[in-house]
N, C-alpha and C positions, 0 to 999 in steps of 0.2 A: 251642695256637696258634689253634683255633678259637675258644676261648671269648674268647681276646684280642681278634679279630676281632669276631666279634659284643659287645663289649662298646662297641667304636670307634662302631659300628653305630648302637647305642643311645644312643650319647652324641651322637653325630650331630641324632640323628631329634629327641631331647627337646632338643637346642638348638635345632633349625629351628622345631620346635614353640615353646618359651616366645619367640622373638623375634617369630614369627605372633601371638601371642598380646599381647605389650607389643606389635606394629604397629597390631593392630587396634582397639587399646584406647586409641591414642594420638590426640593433636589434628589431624597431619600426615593421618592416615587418615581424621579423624572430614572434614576439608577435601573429601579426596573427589583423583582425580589430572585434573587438568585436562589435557585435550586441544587440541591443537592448533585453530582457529577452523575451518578447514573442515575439519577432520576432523566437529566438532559440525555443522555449517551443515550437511554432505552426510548426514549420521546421522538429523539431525533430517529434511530433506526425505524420507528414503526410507520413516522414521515417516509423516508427511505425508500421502505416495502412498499408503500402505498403508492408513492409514485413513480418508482423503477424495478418494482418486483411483481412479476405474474403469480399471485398465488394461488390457480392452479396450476399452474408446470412446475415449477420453481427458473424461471427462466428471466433474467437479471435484462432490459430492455432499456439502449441508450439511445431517449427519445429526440434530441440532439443532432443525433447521428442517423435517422434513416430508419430508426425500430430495429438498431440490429444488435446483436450480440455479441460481446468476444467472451475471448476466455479470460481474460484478465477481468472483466464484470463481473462473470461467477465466480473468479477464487475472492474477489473481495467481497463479496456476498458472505462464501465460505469462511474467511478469517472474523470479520463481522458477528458473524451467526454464534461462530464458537465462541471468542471475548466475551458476547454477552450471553453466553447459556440456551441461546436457541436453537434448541435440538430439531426440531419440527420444521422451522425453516431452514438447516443445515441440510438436514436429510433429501428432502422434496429439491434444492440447488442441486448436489451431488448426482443426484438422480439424474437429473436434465442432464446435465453434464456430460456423466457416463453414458444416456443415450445418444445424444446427441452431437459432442463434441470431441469425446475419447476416441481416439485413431486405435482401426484392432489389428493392425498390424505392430503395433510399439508401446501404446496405453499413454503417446503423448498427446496434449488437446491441439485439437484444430482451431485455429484464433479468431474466427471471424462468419460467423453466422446470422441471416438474413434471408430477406426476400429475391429470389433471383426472379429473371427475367421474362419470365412466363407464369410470376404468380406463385410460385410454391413456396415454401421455406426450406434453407438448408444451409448446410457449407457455402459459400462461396466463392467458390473455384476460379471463377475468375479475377477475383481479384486478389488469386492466392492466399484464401482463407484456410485452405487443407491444411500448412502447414505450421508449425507451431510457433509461439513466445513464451522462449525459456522463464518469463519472470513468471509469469501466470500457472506454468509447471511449477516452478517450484513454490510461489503462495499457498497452488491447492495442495500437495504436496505434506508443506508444514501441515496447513490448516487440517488435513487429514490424522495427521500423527497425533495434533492440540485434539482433535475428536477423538482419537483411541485412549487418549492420557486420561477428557473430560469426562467422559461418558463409559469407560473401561469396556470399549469394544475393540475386540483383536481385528475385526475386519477392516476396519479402517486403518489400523495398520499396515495391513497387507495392501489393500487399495496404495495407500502409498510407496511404500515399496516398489510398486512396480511400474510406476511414475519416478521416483529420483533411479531406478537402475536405468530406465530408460532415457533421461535427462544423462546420465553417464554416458550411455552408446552415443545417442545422437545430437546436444548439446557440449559437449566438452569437449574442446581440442587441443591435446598436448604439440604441445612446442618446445622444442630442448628440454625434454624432459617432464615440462610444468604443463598443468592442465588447467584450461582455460575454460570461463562461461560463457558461451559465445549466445546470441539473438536469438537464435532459432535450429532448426532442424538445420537447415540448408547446408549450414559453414561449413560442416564438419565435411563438406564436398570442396572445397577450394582448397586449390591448389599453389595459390599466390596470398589472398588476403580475408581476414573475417570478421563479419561484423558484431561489434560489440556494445551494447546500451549499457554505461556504465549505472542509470539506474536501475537496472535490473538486478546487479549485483547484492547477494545481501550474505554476508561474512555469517552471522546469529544464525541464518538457516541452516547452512554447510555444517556448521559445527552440529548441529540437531542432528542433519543428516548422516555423520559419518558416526553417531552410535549407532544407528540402524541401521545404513548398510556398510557392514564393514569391511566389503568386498573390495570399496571403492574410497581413494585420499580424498575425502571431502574435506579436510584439513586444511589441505594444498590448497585444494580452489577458493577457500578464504585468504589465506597467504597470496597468492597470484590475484584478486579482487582487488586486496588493498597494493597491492604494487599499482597496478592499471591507474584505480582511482587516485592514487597519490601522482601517477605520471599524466594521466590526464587532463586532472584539475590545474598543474602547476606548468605543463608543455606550453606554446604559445599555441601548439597546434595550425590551424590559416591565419592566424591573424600575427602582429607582429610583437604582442603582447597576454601575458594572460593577465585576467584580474582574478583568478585562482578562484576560478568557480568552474563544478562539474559539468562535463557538457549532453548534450544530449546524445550524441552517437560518437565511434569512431572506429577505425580496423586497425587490428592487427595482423601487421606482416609472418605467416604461419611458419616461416623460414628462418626469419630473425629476430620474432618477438616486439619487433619495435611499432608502438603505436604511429598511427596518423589521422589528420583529419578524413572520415568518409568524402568520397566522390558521386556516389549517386545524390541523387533527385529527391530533397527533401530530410536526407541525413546530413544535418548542420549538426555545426559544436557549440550554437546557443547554449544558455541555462537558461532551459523553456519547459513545458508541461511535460517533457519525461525526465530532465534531469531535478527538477525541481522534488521528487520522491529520493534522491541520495541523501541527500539529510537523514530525512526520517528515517529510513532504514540503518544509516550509519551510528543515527542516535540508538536505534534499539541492540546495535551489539556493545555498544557504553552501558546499557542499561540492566544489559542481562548476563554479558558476561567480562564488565569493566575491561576493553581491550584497549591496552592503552595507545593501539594507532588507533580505533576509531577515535580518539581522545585527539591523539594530534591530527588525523584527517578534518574533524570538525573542526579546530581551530584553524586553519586554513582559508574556512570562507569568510574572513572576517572582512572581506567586501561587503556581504549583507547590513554587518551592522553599523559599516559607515555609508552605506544607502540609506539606514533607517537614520541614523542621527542628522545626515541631510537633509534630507528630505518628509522622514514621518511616515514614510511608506515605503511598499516591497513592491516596484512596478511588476509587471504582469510578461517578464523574461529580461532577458540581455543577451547581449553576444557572446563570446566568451574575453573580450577585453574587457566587459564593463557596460558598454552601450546601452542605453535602455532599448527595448523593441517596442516600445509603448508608454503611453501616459497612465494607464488604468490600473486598480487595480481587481484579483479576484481572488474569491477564499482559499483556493486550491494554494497558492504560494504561500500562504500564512500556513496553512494544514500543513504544507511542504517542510518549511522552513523552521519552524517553531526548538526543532528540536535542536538546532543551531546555538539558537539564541540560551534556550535550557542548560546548556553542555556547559557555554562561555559567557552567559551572561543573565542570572537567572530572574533580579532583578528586572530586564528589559525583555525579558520573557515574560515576566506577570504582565507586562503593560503592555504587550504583543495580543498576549491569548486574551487579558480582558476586553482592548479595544477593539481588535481585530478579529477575534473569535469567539471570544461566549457573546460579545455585541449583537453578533448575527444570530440569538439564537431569542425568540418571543417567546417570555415567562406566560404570557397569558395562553395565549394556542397552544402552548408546547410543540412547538414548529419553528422551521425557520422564518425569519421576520419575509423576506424577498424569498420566493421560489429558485431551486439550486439546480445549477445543469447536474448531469451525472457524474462529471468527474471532478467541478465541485463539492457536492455533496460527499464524495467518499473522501478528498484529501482532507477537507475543514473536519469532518469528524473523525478522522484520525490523528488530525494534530489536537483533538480536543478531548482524546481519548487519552494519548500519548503525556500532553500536560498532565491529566490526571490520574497517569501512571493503571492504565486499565491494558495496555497492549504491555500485558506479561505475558512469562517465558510458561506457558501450560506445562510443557514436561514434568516429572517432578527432580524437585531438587536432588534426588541420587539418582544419577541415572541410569544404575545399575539396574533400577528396579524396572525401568524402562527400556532397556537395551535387550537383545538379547547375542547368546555367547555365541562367538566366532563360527559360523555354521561349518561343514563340509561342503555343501549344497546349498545352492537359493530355495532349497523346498525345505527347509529345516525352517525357516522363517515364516512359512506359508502353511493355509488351512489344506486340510486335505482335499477340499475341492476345487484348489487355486492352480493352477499351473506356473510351473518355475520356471524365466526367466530367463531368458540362453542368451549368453555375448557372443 
């Protein structure tokens, strides 16, 4: 009886075994077992924290770059945090932030914090870290508003507030009338030309912003965004052609409105690791508030998807004629671009985001397969958030309930222990 038993046993154990064996050896396993989207989305973030979040400061570190900080690492901390409901890491970011990075003369952030030169940590002033990027204002900005909608706190509200009035004063420069989003603090001082990162632009904000400050045409500077972007993408700009892709920098003439290639040192009209985020952005005012030039600005870049049916890949930039800048490539253009492909071709989107982006994500660690630079890691999981429709519009859908009424005063809008706002 015994041996009967143990024979059952064995017979057991060497079936479990050869079926292990044909599983792992089959194409179903070589696939990998897909996870649910925020199952990945929340896997991937706690990756993230672990490798570019100080969870005691709350201070977002690009290890990359020298261990420093900008402000554009904490607002995407901040958008991040709130998407997926993490209060606790939202709070403890904001924090650093405001100590650390909020300028108290204006409430705009200082972009660029590090180790200086004798060993301390701070701003860094010499390499003009004091002053600000408008996109990073207005990320944390939203991201602050998506916190008072998520969480039903007025303060954060107000937090914001006095961040987009300040992005009014010293970010926006009217030109014949039209008010522009210009790079930084700086411009709003030139008296010839200003510089403008057309991926910084993002149409879907402005509109958020101009129910809550209704002081100011945040309207307009959606209207004026997509003029830029439309004349930018399609300009030859330096070169003697476009291939209708956004570039990374360029000025506006503050006199006559008309764009040009930038002339300093490092501001090219590539589509490279800053323009490579207009997509995305472009796709989320498609997505939130069906605008139907983001509808026709995306279909514009339909360079990419005759890159991709060439070649099989999104090389790792171009010029702005088309040229590659490289053979390689990396997730950030995929995170980039993705929402391109969704808009015009949605089809060749599934096989973008499968091969190119859920690829890169290990079902067994719940980790990335290959370790992610930082700014990696933020665009791949935004275009993997964005595919699966997780970067919503927090507001609520009336947003009356959200707004409030035409003040007399900026302190109509503010708690009593806030101070109001003076143009």
């Amino acid at each position: 009886m015994i041996y009967k038993v143990l024979g059952v046993i064995l017979i057991v154990i060497g079936a479990v075994i050869g079926i292990t064996i044909i599983y792992n050896n089959s194409q179903q396993r070589q696939q990998g077992i897909v996870f649910a989207p925020r199952f990945m989305l929340n896997a991937l973030w706690e990756t993230y924290k672990e490798d570019y979040w100080d969870a005691s400061t709350g201070r977002t570190i690009d290890k990359q770059r020298g261990n420093i900080t900008t402000s554009e690492g904490q607002s995407y901390t901040l958008l991040r945090a709130v998407w997926l409901d993490d209060k606790a890491t939202f709070d403890l970011t904001w924090q650093w932030t405001k100590n650390n990075l909020q300028r108290t003369n204006d409430s705009l952030l200082s972009w660029l914090y590090g180790q200086k030169t004798d060993g301390s940590y701070g701003i860094l002033t010499d390499q003009g870290g004091q002053n600000s990027a408008s996109d990073a204002d207005s990320d944390t900005a939203l991201a602050l508003l998506f916190a008072s909608a998520r969480w039903q706190h007025q303060s954060y509200k107000n937090e914001a507030l006095r961040i987009i009035r300040a992005m009014w004063e010293h970010e926006v420069v009217t030109i014949n009338g039209e008010p522009y989003f210009v790079a930084n603090n700086l411009e709003k001082n030139s008296t010839t030309s200003a510089i403008i990162n057309p991926s910084y632009l993002s149409p879907y904000a402005y509109k958020i912003f101009a129910v809550v400050d209704r002081q100011h045409a945040w309207n307009r500077v959606a209207d004026s965004s997509y003029r830029i972007l439309n004349e930018a993408t399609t300009d030859s700009l330096d070169k003697n052609s476009s291939a209708n892709l956004p570039p990374d920098w360029i000025v506006i003439n503050v006199q006559t409105g008309k764009i040009q290639a930038a002339a300093g040192s490092g501001l090219t009209t590539n589509f490279s690791y800053d323009a490579l985020r207009t997509p995305l952005r472009i796709t989320l005012d498609w997505q939130w508030n069906g605008d139907s030039r983001a509808k026709s600005l995306l279909e514009k870049f339909s360079f990419l998807e005759k890159e991709w049916n060439k070649h099989q890949k999104i090389q790792a930039g171009y010029t702005h004629d088309g040229q590659p800048l490289s053979q390689t490539e990396v997730p950030a253009f995929y995170g980039g671009t993705i929402g391109y492909f969704m808009s015009t071709n949605p089809k060749l989107a599934e096989n973008i985001y499968k091969n190119k982006l859920q690829a890169l994500y290990n079902t067994d660690s719940q980790t990335w397969k290959t370790g992610m630079s930082y700014y990696d890691d933020n665009l791949a999981w935004f275009g993997l958030a964005l595919y699966n429709n997780f970067l919503i519009n927090l507001i609520p859908s009336s947003l009356n309930a959200f707004s409030s009424p035409a003040p007399q005063s900026p302190q109509a809008l503010l708690s009593p222990d806030d101070k109001p706002y003076s143009n």
